[in-house]
Each structure stands twice: as structure tokens, then as C-alpha cells.
Residue, then its C-alpha position, 0 to 999 in steps of 0.5 A: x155360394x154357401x147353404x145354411x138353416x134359414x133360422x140361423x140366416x134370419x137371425x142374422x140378418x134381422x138383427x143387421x137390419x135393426x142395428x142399421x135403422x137405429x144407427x141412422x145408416x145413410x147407405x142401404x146396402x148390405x153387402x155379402x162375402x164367403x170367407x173361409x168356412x164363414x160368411x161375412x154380412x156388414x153394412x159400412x156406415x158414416x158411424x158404425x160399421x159392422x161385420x156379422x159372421x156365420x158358420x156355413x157350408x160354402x160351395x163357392x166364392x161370392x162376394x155381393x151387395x143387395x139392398x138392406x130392406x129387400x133382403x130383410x124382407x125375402x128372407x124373413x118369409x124362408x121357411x126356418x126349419x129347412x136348409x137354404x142355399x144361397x146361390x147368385x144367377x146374374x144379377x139375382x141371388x137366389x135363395x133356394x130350399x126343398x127341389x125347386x122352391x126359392x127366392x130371388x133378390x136382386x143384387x146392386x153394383x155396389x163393391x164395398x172392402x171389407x171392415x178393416x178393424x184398426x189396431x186397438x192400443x188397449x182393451x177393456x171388457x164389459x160385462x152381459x148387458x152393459x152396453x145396452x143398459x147405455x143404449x136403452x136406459x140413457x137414449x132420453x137424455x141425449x140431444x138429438x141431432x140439429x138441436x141447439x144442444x148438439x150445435x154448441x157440444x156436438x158430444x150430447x149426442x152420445x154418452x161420455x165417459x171418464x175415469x177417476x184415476x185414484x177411485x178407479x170410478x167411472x162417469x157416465x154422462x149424458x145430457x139433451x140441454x134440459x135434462x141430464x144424468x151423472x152415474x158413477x159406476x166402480x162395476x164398468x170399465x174404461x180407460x184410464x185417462x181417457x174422456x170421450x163420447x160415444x154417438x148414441x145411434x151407435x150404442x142403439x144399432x149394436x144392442x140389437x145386433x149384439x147379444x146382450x148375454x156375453x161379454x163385450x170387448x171394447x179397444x181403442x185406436x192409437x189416435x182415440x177416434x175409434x172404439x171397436x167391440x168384439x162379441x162371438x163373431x161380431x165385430x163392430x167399429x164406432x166412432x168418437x164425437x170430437x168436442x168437449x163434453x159439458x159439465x153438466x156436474x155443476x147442476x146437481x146439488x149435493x144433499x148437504x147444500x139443499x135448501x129444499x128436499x122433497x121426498x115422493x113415492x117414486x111410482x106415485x111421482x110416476x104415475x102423476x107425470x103419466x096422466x099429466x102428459x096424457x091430459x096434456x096432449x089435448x090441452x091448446x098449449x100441449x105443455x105437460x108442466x106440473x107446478x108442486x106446493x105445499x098448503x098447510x100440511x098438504x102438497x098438491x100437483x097442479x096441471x097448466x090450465x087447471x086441467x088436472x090437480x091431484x093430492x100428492x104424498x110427499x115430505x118437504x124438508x127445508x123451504x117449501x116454495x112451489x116449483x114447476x117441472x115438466x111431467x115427461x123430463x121427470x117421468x123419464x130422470x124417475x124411471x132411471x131409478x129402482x128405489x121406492x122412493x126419490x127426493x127432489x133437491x133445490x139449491x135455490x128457487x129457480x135452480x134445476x131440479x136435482x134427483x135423487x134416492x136414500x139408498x144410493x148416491x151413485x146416480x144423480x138426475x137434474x131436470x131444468x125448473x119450468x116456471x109460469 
């Protein structure tokens, strides 16, 4: 039994829930357990697992399950400002507040131990941010689960990482098939030696459940199958894809062996693949493939069907044959970028699309050439 600010409470269990949807959690339940002067909330799941802590006044020992959904639903309608005691009555937990008001949500015979955290071998720290600048920024270019992508490397469903042993440079990579980026990064840490991959469920679940305004710390386990982050009182436990991640390298080609660079504004580029794919989703086929050429001292986008065709400011530099792309892979691998502009590389006609920008060399973006 404990009592605790229903703020503090919502809070808590808010950002539990949210972790739990995005990591994909087969089990729904959530379980609670007093210890010490604080109370544990986890959910263990099949890849993440999560243990969230709290500072309460506790009256008693409680250790119980409830269903995930109910609880984030009866608590988030406790009122904020007021203390909440959180007594269990049976099979009920109640939630009471003021004289006699409360709430009650049922709890399920379920037992679960608690998140036994394995030993980590070494640890390495991410700066505020890191791990969700994975989560969100690289979520598009990973494979979804049942894809023929994940099938062959079952690591594109995550993002991996390595380290270059004399640079001390970190990789960041991931890739669904068509699309995929390589982010060379001296600022993240990771571990020597060491070339793995983590789910991107994962990384999607804990940055809604840790905050992204302190650090993280990230160990590893003697046998390398698990990652375990430690922020303020949270402790979270991923596992590690097994497999060998592609090497997408070989599809970005370096500026000095284009055949063909062309030079876009990148919000203009953007916009563009906007209204293609918004035309697109009336159109019979719904493809949104946008074929580029250059007439005269012109370069014109062209939609599927004629739907769309628009003027486009760009430079060409080398051979200018036309090539398609599609509009939502190039909105996305743009938007990666904060430049004001991007050039796209072609090592031949029918090679991928290679993205870049001038002011860094640091990101590398390919998308697969679509053709008619």
C-alpha cells in the first residue's frame, strides 16, 4: 500500500503504457510491487522489459498485476493535484483520494519476478537525446517485422551500430530494403569491437518512457545479447537481433565517382515529394513515382499518369539521364538532412539514388531508382 500525488502517478504510468504500445508488448499487464521507500511499475516483455520507480510513502507491502489498459485509463481521470492512496480491497485496487472518493481497478492473477538486470561487462553513456533522436529520426528506414527484408537479415529490423577502432567513429545504420542511411558520428558512444543491432520497438517504447533531457547509461551483458539503460530511476532491458547486418555501404557512392550530381533546394525537393504522394493516393496505381530530366537548360519532376508536372530549380553536374524515385522514400531520406540544400549522386543509370549535402559528409542516405 502506498500513497502518492496523482500527478506524479499519472506521469508514470502514462509514459509505461506508451513505451509498452510502441515496443509491440504481447502481454498487457503491468505489474506493481512496494520496495523499500519506492514502488516499482514494469511490464516484462519478449523484448524490452522495464522497470520504472517512484518515491512514495508506503503503508504496506503490495505486490500485484493489473491489466495495462484499465490502469492507464482509471488513472489518467484521478484528480492531479490531490494525494492518491493506492490501497488493494480483494481482488480490487483501489484508488482513493479526499473522504471517500476512489476508484477501483481490478487486479488479474498474474505473478511476475522482478527485472533481474544482468551484469553488464561495460558501459558507455549517451548524451540527452541520443536515444530518441534513434528512435524518431531512424524508425523509417527500418524493415517492419514480416517483410522479406527482415526474413533474409532479421538485424533490419533495428538499427546497428559499430565502431572504427582508430577513428573511434561510430556507425549508425539502418535499412528496410529500398531505403537506408549510414551516419558516421565521433559525438555517440559505443563499444569497441562490437557490431550489433538493436529492435527498433525498443528504442521507440523507452523514448517515451525515458526522458530525453538526461543522460543514458547503456551496458552490456558478458554474452552480448543484451543492452541495459539506466536513467534517474528507470532501468530498461533490450535485447540484441542475432544476425549479420547487410552492407548497405556498398550503395552510396562517394561524390568523386558520380557520374551524375544533381543539386536541389531541400524544402523544395520536399515539398514536391509532398504533393506527388498527396496526388498520388487518388491515382488508379497509388504509386507516388516522381521521373526528374533535364530539357535544354530546364529540369522538370514529372508524376505517374501526367497527374502532376512541376518546374524544379536544380543544378546537374555530369550526365544528365532521367531517373525515377519515389516521392515518400526521398521525402523521408530529405528530411534527415538540415541543410538547405541536398545533391543526389548516380554512379550509373540504373544505380540507386545516393543523398547527400556540401556542408557535411557525415550522413549518407540511398533510395532504390524506380523505373517505368
Amino acid at each position: 500500500m502506498f500513497k502518492v500525488k496523482g500527478e506524479v502517478l499519472q506521469n508514470t504510468v502514462s509514459a509505461l503504457v506508451k513505451g509498452a504500445k510502441r515496443a509491440r508488448l504481447g502481454e498487457k499487464a503491468c505489474f506493481i510491487k512496494t520496495d523499500g521507500s519506492f514502488v516499482s511499475f514494469y511490464f516484462n516483455g519478449d523484448d524490452l522489459q522495464v522497470e520504472k520507480k517512484i518515491e512514495a510513502v508506503i503503508s504496506g507491502e503490495l505486490s500485484i498485476a493489473t491489466g495495462m489498459a484499465e490502469l492507464d485509463l482509471k488513472v489518467s481521470v484521478l484528480p492531479s493535484d490531490e494525494e492518491i492512496s493506492v490501497e488493494l480491497e480483494g481482488t480490487l485496487l483501489n484508488l482513493r483520494w479526499g473522504r471517500s472518493s476512489k476508484i477501483t481497478c481490478e487486479t488479474i492473477p498474474e505473478t511476475s519476478p522482478l527485472i533481474e538486470v544482468p551484469k553488464s561487462v561495460e558501459c558507455i553513456s549517451w548524451k540527452p537525446g541520443i536515444l530518441h533522436s534513434f528512435a524518431r529520426g531512424l524508425t523509417p528506414f527500418t524493415a517492419r517485422t514480416g517483410t522479406d527484408s527482415v526474413k533474409r537479415y532479421p538485424c533490419t529490423a533495428g538499427i546497428n551500430l559499430s565502431k572504427d577502432s582508430d577513428t573511434g567513429e561510430v556507425s549508425v545504420k539502418a535499412t528496410s530494403g529500398p531505403l537506408g542511411t549510414v551516419i558516421c558520428n565521433q559525438q555517440t558512444e559505443w563499444f569497441d569491437e562490437i557490431n550489433l543491432s538493436i529492435p527498433i520497438e525498443s528504442l521507440q517504447g523507452l523514448s517515451d518512457i525515458l526522458p530525453s533531457d538526461c543522460e543514458v547509461s547503456v551496458g552490456i551483458n558478458e554474452s552480448k545479447t543484451l543492452l541495459t539503460f539506466h536513467a534517474g530511476l528507470t532501468t530498461a532491458i533490450s535485447r540484441l537481433l542475432v544476425g549479420t547486418f547487410p552492407p548497405i555501404e556498398k550503395y552510396c557512392v562517394e561524390v568523386d565517382n558520380a557520374k551524375a550530381k544533381w543539386t536541389f533546394d531541400r524544402m523544395e525537393l520536399i515539398e514536391l515529394c509532398k504533393r506527388a504522394r498527396t496526388l498520388a493516393s487518388t491515382s488508379p496505381s497509388g504509386r507516388a513515382v516522381l521521373y526528374i530530366k533535364k530539357e535544354g537548360s530546364k529540369v522538370s519532376a514529372n508524376l505517374e499518369n501526367s497527374v502532376l508536372t512541376q518546374q524544379v530549380g536544380a543544378m546537374v553536374e555530369g550526365t544528365p539521364f532521367e531517373f525515377g524515385m519515389n516521392a515518400q522514400h526521398v521525402e523521408i531520406a530529405a528530411s534527415l538532412f538540415r541543410s538547405e540544400e541536398v545533391q543526389i549522386l548516380f554512379e550509373h543509370e540504373k544505380s540507386p539514388l545516393t543523398i547527400v549535402c556540401e556542408e557535411t559528409d557525415h550522413i549518407k542516405v540511398f533510395v532504390g531508382q524506380m523505373t517505368r
